[in-house]
C-alpha positions as CSV (number, residue, x, y, z in Angstrom):
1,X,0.0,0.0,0.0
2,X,1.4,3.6,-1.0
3,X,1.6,6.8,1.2
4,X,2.2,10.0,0.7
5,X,4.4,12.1,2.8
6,X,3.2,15.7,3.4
7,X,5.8,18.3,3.7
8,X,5.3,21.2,6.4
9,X,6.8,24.3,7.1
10,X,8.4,22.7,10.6
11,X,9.6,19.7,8.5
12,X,11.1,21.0,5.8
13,X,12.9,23.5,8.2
14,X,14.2,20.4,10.0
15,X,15.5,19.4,6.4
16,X,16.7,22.7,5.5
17,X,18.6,22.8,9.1
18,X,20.5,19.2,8.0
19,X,21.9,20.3,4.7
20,X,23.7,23.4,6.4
21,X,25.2,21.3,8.9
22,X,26.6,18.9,5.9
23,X,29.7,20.3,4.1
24,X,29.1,21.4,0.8
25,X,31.0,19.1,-1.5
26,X,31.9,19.1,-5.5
27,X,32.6,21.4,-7.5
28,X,29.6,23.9,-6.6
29,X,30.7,27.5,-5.5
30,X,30.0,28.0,-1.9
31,X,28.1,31.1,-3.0
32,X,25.8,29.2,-4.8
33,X,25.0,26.5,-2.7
34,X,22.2,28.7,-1.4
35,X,19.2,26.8,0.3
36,X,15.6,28.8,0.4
37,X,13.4,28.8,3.0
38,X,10.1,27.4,2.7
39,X,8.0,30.4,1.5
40,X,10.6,31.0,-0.8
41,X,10.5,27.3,-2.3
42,X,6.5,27.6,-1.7
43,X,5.2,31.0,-2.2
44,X,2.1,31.1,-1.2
45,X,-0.9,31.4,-3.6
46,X,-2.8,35.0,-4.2
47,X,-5.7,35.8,-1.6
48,X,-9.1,36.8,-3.3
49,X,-9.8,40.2,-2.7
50,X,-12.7,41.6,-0.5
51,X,-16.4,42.0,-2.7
52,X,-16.6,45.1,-4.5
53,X,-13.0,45.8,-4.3
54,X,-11.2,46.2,-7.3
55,X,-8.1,44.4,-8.2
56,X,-5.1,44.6,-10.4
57,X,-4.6,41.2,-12.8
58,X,-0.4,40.4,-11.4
59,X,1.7,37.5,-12.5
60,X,1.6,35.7,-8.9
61,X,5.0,34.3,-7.1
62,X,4.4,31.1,-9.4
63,X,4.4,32.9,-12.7
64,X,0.8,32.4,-13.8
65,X,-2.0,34.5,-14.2
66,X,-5.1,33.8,-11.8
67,X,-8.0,34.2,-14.3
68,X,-11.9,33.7,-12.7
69,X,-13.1,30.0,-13.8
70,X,-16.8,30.9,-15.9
71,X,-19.3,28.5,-16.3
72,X,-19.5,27.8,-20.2
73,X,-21.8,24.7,-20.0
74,X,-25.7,24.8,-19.8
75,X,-28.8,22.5,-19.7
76,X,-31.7,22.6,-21.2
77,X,-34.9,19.9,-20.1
78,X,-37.8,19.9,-22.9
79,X,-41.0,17.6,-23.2
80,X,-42.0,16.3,-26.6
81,X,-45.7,14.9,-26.1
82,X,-47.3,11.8,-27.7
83,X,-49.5,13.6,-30.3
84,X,-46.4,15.6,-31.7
85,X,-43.7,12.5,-31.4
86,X,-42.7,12.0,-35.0
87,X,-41.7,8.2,-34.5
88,X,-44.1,6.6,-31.9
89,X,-42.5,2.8,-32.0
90,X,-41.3,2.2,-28.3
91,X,-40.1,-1.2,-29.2
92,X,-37.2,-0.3,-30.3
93,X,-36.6,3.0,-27.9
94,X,-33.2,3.6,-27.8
95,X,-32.0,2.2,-30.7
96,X,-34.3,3.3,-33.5
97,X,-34.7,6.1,-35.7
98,X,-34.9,8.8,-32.9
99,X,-31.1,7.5,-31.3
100,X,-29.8,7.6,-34.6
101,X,-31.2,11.0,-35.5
102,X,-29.7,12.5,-32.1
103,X,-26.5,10.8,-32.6
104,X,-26.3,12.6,-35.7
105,X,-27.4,16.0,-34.0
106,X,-24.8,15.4,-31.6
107,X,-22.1,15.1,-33.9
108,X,-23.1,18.2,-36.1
109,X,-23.4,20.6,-32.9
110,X,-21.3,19.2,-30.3
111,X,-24.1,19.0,-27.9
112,X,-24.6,16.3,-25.8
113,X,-28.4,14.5,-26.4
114,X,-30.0,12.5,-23.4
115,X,-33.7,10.7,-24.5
116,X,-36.1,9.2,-21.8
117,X,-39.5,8.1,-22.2
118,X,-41.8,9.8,-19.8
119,X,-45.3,8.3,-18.5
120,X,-47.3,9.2,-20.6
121,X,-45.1,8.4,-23.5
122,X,-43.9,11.6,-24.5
123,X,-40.2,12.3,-24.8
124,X,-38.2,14.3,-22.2
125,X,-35.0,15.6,-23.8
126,X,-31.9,17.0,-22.2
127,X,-29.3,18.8,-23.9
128,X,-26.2,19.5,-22.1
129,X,-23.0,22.1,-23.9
130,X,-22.5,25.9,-24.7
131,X,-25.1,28.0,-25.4
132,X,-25.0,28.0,-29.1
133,X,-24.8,24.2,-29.6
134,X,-27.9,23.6,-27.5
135,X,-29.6,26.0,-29.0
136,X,-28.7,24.8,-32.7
137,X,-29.4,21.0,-31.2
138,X,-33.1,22.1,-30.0
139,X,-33.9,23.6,-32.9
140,X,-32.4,20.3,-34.6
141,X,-34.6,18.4,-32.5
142,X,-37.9,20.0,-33.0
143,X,-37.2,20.0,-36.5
144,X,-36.9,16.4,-36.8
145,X,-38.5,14.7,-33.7
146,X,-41.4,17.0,-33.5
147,X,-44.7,16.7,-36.3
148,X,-44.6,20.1,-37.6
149,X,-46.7,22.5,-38.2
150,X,-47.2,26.4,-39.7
151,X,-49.4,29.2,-39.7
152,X,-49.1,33.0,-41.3
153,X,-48.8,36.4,-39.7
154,X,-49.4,39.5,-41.2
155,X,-47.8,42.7,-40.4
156,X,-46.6,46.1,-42.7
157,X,-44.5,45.0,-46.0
158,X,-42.4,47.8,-44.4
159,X,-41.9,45.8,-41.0
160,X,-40.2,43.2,-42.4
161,X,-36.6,44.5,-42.6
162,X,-37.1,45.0,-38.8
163,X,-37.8,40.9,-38.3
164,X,-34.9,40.4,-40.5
165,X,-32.5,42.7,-38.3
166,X,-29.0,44.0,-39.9
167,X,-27.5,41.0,-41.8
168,X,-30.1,38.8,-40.7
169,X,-29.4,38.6,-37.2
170,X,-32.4,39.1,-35.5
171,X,-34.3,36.7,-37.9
172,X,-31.6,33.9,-37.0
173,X,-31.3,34.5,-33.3
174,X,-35.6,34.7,-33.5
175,X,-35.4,30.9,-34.9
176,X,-33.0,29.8,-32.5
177,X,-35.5,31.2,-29.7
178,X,-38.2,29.5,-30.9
179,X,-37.1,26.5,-32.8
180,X,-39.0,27.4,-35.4
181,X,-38.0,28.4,-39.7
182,X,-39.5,31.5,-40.7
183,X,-39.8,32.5,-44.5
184,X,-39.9,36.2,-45.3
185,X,-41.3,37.4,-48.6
186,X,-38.7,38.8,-50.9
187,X,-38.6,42.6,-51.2
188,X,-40.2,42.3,-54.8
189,X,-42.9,40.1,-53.4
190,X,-45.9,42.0,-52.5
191,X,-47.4,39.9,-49.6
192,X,-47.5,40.7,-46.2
193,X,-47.8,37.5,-44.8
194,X,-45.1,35.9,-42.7
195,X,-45.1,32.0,-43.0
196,X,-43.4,30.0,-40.0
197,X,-42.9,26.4,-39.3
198,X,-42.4,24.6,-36.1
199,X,-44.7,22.9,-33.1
200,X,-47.8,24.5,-31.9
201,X,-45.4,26.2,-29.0
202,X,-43.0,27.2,-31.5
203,X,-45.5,28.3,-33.8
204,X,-47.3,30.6,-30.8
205,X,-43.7,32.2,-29.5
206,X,-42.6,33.1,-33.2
207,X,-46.1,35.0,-34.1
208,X,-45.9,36.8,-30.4
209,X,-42.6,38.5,-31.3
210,X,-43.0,39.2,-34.9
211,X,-46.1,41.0,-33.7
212,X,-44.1,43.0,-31.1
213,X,-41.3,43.9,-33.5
214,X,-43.9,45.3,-35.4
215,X,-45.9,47.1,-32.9
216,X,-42.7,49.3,-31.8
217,X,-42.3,50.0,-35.7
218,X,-46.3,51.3,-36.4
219,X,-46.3,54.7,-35.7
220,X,-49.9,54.6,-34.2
221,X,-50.9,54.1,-30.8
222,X,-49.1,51.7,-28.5
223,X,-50.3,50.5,-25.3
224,X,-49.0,48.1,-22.8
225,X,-50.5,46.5,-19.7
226,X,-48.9,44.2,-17.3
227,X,-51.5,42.2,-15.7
228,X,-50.7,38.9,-14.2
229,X,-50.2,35.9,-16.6
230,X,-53.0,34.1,-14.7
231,X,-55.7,36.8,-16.2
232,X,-54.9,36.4,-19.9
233,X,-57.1,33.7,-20.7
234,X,-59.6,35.8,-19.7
235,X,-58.7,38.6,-22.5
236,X,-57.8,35.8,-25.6
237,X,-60.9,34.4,-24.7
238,X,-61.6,30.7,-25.5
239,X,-59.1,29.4,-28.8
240,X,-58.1,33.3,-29.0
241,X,-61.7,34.2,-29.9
242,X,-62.2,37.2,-28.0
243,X,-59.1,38.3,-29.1
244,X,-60.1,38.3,-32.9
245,X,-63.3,39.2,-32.5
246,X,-62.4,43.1,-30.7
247,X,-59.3,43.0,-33.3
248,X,-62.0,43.2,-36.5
249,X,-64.0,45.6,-34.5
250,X,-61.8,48.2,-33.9
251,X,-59.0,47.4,-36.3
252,X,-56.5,47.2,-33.2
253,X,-53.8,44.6,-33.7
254,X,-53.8,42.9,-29.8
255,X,-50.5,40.8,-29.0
256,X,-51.2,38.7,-26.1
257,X,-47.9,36.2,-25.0
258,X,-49.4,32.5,-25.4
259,X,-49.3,30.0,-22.2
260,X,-45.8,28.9,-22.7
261,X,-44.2,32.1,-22.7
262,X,-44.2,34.0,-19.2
263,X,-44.3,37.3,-19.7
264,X,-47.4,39.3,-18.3
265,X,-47.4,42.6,-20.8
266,X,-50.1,42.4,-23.3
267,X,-49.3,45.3,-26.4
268,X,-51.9,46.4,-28.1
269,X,-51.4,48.8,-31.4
270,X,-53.8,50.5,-33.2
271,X,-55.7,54.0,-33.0
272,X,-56.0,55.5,-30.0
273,X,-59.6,55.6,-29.8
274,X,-59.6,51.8,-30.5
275,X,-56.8,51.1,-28.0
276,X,-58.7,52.8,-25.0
277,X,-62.3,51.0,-26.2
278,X,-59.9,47.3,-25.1
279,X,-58.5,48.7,-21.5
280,X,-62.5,49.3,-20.9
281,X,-63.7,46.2,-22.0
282,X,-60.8,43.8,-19.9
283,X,-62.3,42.1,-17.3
284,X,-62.2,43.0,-13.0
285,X,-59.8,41.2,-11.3
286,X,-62.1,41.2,-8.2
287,X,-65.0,39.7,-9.4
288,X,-63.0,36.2,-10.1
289,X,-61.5,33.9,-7.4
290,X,-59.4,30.7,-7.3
291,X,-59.8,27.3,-5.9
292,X,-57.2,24.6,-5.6
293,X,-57.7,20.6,-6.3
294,X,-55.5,17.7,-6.0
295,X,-55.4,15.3,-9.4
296,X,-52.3,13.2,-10.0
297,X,-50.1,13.8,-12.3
298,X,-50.5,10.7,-14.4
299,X,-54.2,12.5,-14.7
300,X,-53.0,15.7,-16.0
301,X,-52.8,15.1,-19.9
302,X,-56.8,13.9,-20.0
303,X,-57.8,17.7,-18.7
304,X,-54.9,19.3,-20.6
305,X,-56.1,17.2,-23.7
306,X,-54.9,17.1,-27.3
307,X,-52.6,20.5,-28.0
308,X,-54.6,22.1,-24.8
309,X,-58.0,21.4,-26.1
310,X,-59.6,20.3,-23.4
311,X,-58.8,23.3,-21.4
312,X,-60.1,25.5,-23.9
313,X,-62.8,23.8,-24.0
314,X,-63.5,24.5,-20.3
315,X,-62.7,27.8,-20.5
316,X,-65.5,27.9,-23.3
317,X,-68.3,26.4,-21.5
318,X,-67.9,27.7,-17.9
319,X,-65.9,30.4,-18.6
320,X,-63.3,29.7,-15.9
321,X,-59.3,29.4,-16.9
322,X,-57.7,26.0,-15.6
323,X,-54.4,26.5,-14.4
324,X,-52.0,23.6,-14.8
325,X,-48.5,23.0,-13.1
326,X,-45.8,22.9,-15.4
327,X,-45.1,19.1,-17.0
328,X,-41.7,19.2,-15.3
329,X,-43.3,19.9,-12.0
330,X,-44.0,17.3,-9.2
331,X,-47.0,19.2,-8.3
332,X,-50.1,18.2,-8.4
333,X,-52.1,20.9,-7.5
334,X,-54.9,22.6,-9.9
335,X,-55.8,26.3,-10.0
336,X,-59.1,27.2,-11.3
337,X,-59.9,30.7,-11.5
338,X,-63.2,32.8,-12.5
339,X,-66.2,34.5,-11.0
340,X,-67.6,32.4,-7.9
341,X,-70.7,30.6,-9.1
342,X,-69.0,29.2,-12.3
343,X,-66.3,27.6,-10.5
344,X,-68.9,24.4,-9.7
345,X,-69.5,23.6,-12.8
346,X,-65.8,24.1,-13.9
347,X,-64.8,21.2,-11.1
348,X,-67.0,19.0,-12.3
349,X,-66.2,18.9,-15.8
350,X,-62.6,18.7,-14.9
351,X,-63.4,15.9,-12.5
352,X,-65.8,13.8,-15.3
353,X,-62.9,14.5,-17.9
354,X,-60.6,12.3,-15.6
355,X,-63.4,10.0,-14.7
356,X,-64.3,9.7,-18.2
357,X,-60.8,8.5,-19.5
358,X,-60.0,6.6,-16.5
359,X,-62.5,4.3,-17.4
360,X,-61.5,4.1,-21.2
């Protein structure tokens, strides 16, 4: 069995004290035969400085510059669900098309790819490296693990250039956001409509800033409000219909963040007589209240349903917002929200949604 001997100040004085009572032999000048001390054969490392104080960059005693150590590596954790899994054979999880297309994605971004299956057979997904190879790697991902889908936005022909950003900057870092591919018209192509392609999330995130870019571009009327994330269902209105409605009445364009992006402004552009008509017509906060119920997780996906249906669908018919936790939560707790005698009926569609499926 090996040791290792530890050399202290004390005993390497006693050392240092035994060479100078040897004689110096060989062909060394006595004037060289100089033996340091211990601090001088061991300087001691720099000390940090106090917070706030500001300090010099000096070669220390052993030569080398004492740089701060950043953190360069990040993770990212994303859910795929069933309904949007491109290849839905678990048979051969692990080894099929999906491993093979993430080894490839590993190799072409230098990310590092981790796939599990989750309960409810979705995908979890976590991509470990720099910034700009997970990013590149997600988008990767969604691209080719994820059904896709697209939709159109319109905004001013003259916007566009604003999307695009100076060498097209702004339109590649907007993609890399969102995971999505967004086609621009050419210059000499009159349309106004901005296609993009990605998942439903993707999708919902792209149109949000495009539509922001373009509202601090219009020279008419902008408004903000912050109001708390939990209340915008209740301005969208049920699949966004509310939403569109007020938008062809007044001709206001109304940009309100989806679900999966949390961020409480809502920007609405348009004239100023229209913009003022919306802040009156948004509903009291005091008139609604919240009550919390227990359904396990496993649960979760029947009242969610296909692409959020089911909770729109809620939403719809009762007129109170379902809040879920997030899919990466443990929690298991339900918020539903709205005016206090629709909150019955809310629970007990929410409860004969799980019922219902259980049985199935």
């Amino acid at each position: 069995m090996s040791s290792v001997a530890v050399l202290t100040p004390e005993s390497f004085a006693e050392h240092r004290s035994g060479l100078k009572d040897q004689e110096i032999t060989g062909c060394v000048p006595e004037d060289e035969a100089y033996i340091p001390t211990y601090l001088e054969a061991f300087p001691p490392l720099p000390e940090k400085g106090t917070p706030g104080e500001q300090t010099v960059e000096q070669p220390s005693a052993w030569g080398i510059k004492i740089r701060p150590i950043k953190a360069s590596v990040i993770t990212q954790v994303f859910h795929v669900p069933l309904e949007e899994r491109r290849y839905k054979d678990n048979s051969q999880f692990g080894e099929g098309e999906e491993a093979k297309v993430c080894l490839d994605i590993m190799q072409r971004t230098g990310a590092h790819i981790e796939l599990s299956l989750a309960k409810d057979q979705g995908l979890s997904i976590m991509v470990t490296g720099k910034l700009d190879s997970v990013m590149k790697a997600r988008k990767e991902i969604v691209a080719r693990l994820q059904t896709q889908a697209s939709a159109t936005v319109a905004i001013p022909k003259e916007h566009h250039r604003f999307v695009i950003g100076k060498n097209g900057e702004k339109l590649q870092e907007l993609e890399l956001k969102t995971a999505t591919k967004i086609a621009i018209p050419r210059p000499d192509d009159p349309s106004v409509n901005i296609r993009i392609t990605g998942t439903k999330e993707g999708i919902e995130k792209a149109r949000h800033e495009i539509l922001l870019i373009s509202a601090e571009q219009d020279k008419r009327a902008v408004e903000r409000l912050s109001l708390e994330k939990a209340f915008h269902p209740f301005i969208a209105g049920a699949h966004n219909r509310l939403v569109q409605e007020l938008s062809q009445e007044t001709g206001a364009r109304i940009s309100v963040p989806p679900p999966s992006l949390p961020k409480d402004e809502i920007v609405i552009t348009g004239e100023k007589e229209a913009v003022s008509l919306r802040w009156r017509r948004l509903p009291e906060e005091k008139k609604t209240t919240t009550i919390s119920v227990e359904v396990k997780k496993s649960q979760h996906k029947y009242i969610i349903g296909p692409k959020g249906n089911t909770l729109q669908e809620i939403l719809e018919a009762t007129g109170v917002s379902v809040e879920m936790p997030p899919l990466d939560s443990a929690s298991e707790t339900i918020i539903l929200r709205g005016e206090p005698d629709k909150l019955g009926p809310a629970l007990t569609q929410v409860y004969a949604k799980v019922r219902l499926e259980f049985y199935f």
